[in-house]
VODREN-633742 format. One line per 10 residues: number of its first residue (from 1); for each residue x, y, z of N, C-alpha, C. Coordinates in steps of 0.001 Angstrom, whole numbers. Layout:
// VODREN-633742
NUM) X,Y,Z,X,Y,Z,X,Y,Z; ... $
END
This chain:
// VODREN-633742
1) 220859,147756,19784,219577,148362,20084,219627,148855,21530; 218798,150170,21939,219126,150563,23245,218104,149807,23706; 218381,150433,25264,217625,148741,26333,216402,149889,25986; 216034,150593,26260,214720,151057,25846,214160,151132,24762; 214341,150907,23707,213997,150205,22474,213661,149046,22692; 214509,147914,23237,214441,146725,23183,213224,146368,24361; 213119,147200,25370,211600,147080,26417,210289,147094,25895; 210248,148086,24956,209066,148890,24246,208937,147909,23258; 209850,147116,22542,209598,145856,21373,208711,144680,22184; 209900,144590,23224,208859,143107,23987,207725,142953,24313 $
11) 207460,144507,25156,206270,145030,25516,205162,144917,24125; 205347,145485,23120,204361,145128,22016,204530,143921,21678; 205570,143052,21851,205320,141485,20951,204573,140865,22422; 204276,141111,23460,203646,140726,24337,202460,141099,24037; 201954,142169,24148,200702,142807,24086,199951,141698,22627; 200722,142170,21775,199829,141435,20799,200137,139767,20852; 200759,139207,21173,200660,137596,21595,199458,137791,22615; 199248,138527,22914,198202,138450,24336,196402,138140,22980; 196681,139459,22940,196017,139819,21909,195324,138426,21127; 196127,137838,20323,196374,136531,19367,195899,135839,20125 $
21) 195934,135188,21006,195752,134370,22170,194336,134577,22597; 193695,135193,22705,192560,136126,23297,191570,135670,22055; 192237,135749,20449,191247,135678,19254,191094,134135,19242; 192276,133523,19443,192402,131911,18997,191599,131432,20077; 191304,132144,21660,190750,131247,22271,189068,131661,22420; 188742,132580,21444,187413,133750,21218,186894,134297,22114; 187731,134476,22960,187966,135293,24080,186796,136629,23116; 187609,137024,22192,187437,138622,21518,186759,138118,20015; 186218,138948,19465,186095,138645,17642,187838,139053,17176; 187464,138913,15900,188123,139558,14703,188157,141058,14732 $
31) 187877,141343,14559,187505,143274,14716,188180,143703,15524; 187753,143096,17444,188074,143979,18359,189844,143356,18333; 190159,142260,17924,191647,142040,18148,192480,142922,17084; 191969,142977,15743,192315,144223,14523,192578,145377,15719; 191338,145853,16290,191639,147287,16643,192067,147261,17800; 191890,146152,18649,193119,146032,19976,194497,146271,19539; 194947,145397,18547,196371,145307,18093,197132,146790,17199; 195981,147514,16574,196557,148696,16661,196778,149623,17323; 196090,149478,18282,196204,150420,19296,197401,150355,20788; 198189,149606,20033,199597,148824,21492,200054,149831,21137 $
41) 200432,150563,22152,202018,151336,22287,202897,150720,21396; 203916,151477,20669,204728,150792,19684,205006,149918,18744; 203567,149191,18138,203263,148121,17728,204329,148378,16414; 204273,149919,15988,205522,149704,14984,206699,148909,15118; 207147,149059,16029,208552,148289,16669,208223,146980,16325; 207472,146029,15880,206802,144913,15111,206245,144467,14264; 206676,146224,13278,206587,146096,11679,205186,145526,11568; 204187,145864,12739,202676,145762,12313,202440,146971,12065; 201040,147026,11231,200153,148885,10624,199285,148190,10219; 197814,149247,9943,196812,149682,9211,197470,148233,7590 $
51) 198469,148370,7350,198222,147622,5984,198215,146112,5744; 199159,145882,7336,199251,144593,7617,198807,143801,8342; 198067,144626,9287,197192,143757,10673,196236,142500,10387; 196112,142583,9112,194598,141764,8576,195752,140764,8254; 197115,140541,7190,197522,139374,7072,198536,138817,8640; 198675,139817,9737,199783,138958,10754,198627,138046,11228; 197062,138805,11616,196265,137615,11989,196119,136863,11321; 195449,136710,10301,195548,135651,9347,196358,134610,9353; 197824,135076,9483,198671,134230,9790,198653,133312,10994; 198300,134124,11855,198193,133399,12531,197278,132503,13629 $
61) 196233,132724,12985,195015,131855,12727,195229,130847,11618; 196265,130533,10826,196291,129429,9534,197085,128561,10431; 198167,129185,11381,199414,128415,11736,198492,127655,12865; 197294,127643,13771,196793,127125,14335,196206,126040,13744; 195349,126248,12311,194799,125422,12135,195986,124029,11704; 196993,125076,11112,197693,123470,10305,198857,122954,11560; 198221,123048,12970,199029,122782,13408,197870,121149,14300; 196416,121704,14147,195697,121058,14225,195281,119477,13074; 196185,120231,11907,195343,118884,11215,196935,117874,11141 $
END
C-alpha cells in the first residue's frame, strides 16, 4: 500500500474512533455520529457507506455493552 494510502486510512480509522467515542460517551446522538461518520475524508478506505454505517455503530455500541456485563 502507498504511504499515502496508508495516511488517508489512519486518518479515517481515527476520525471515526473519534467519532464512536464521542457517541459512547453522548458527547453527540445517533444521527449526528451517522452523518459525522459519513462525511470523513476517505471513510471508504474503511469499507464504511450509506449501507453500512447503521450496522459498524451498532456494532459498536453492542461491543460496549457486552463488555459491561
Amino acid at each position: 500500500m502507498s504511504k499515502t494510502k496508508s495516511y488517508y486510512w489512519d486518518q479515517a480509522e481515527k476520525q471515526v474512533d473519534e467519532i464512536i467515542t464521542n457517541l459512547k460517551n453522548k458527547v453527540i446522538d445517533y444521527a449526528t455520529a451517522r452523518t459525522n461518520i459519513l462525511n470523513v475524508d476517505a471513510v471508504c478506505l474503511v469499507d464504511i457507506d450509506e449501507d453500512n454505517v447503521d450496522m459498524v455503530i451498532e456494532n459498536e455500541l453492542a461491543s460496549v455493552e457486552t463488555r459491561r456485563d
